[in-house]
C-alpha positions in Angstrom: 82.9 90.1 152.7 82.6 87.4 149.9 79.8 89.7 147.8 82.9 92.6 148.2 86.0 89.7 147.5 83.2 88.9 143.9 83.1 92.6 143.3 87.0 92.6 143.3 87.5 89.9 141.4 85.3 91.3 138.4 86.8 94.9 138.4 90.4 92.9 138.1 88.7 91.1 134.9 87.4 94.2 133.4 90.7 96.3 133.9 92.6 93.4 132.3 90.2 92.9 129.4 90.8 97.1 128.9 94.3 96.3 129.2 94.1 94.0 126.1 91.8 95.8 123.8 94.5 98.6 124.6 97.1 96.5 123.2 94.9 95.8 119.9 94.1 99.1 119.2 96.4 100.2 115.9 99.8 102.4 116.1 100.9 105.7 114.7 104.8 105.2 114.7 106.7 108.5 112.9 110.3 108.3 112.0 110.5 111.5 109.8 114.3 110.9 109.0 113.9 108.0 107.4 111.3 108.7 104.9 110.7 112.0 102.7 108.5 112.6 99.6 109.8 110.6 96.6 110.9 114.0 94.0 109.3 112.2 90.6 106.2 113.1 92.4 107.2 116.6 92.6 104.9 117.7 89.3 102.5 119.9 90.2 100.2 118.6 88.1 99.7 115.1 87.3 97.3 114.3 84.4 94.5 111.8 86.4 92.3 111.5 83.6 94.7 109.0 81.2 95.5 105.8 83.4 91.9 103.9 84.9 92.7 101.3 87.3 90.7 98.4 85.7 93.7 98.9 82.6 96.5 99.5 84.9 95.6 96.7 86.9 95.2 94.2 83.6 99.1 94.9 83.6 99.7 93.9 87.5 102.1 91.1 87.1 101.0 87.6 88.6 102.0 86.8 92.4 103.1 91.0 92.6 101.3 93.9 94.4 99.4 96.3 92.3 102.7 99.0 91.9 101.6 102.9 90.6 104.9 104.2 89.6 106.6 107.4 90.7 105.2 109.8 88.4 102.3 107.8 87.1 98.5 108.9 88.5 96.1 105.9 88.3 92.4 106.7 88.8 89.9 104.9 89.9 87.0 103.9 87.2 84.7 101.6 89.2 81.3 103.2 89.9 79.0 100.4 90.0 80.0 99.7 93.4 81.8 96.1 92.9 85.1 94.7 94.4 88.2 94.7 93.3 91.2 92.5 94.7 94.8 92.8 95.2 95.8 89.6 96.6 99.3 91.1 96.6 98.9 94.0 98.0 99.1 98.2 96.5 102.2 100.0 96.4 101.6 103.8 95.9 104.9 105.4 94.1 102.9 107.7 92.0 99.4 109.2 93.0 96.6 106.9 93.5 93.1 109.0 92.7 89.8 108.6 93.8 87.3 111.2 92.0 83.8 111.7 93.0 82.5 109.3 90.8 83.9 106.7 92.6 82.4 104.0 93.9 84.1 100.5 94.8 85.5 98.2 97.5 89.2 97.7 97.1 90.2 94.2 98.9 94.1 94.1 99.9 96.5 92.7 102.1 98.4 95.9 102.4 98.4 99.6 101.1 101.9 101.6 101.1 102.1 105.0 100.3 105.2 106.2 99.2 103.5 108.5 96.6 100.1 110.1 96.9 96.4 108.4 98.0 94.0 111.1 97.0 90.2 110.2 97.8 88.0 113.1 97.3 84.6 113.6 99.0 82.1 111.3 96.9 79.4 113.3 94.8 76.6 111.7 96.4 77.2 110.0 99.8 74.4 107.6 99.7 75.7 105.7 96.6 79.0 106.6 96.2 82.2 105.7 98.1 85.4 104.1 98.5 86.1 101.5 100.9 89.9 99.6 101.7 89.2 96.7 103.3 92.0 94.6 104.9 92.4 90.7 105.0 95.0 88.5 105.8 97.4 86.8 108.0 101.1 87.4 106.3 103.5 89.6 107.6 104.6 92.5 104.7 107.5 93.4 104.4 108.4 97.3 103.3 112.1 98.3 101.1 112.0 101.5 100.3 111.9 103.2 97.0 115.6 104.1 96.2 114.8 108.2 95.7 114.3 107.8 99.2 116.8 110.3 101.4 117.6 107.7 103.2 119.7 104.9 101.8 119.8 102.9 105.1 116.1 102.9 105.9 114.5 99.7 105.3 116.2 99.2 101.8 116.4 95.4 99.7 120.5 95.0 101.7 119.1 95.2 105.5 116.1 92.8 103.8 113.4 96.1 104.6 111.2 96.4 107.3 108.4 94.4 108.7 105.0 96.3 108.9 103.2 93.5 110.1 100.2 92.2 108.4 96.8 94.2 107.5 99.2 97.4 107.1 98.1 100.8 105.7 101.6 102.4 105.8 102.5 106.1 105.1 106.4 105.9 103.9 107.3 110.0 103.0 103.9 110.0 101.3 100.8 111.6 102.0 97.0 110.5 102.0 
């Protein structure tokens, strides 16, 4: 009776370890009314050959996220397979491109996509690839773009939205 009161005891543990794991695993929250493709993205053609990331983020203003504009394509230029950091986080208004050639470690504390995150198949798989690693503690707080449908979703007045920390959020964009 003890060896089956044991036995008990360790099933309980293991169903409430499951139970938290459970609670750690990440969310897929859709609220399509709030959020809908920003329309300066609507070009069908964005020139991605003109703007490399290493130049665009020279321009990234100090203590602000990394912010492609609506409109604007930004490729990414690092093929020597280093880091790059955005302390502040990347905001994705315009289109954010990853071509073949690619080959880095992006660090961040948060990625929204209100625009476009393109990230093409890499031309040799051994060698070449993107990665979007995650770090920090700080909760980010998302306000909308204002071409955004929706002038009471998470907008600078209500103060925006939190999204938690470590966030790869998809805000009427598309990856």
């Amino acid at each position: 009776e003890e060896k089956h009161e044991e036995e008990e005891e360790e099933q309980k543990q293991h169903h409430e370890q499951d139970q938290r794991q459970r609670t750690l695993l990440p969310q897929t929250i859709t609220y399509p009314e709030l959020h809908a493709p920003l329309p300066c993205n609507d070009e069908p053609t964005m020139d991605c050959s003109t703007t490399p990331l290493s130049a665009f983020q020279a321009n990234t203003a100090a203590g602000e996220p990394l912010t492609i504009p609506c409109g604007t394509c930004v490729y990414i230029d690092t093929t020597n397979g280093s880091e790059i950091d955005f302390p502040h986080g990347i905001r994705i208004e315009g289109k954010l491109y990853s071509p073949p050639s690619a080959n880095v470690t992006i660090r961040t504390t948060f990625v929204l996509v209100l625009g476009i995150l393109q990230m093409n198949e890499p031309a040799n798989e051994r060698h070449q690839q993107v990665k979007i690693s995650l770090y920090g503690e700080d909760l980010v707080t998302f306000v909308q773009h204002p071409q955004q449908p929706n002038p009471n979703a998470c907008n600078a007045t209500s103060g925006g939205c939190n999204i938690g920390s470590k966030g790869i959020v998809v805000a009427g964009g598309k990856v």
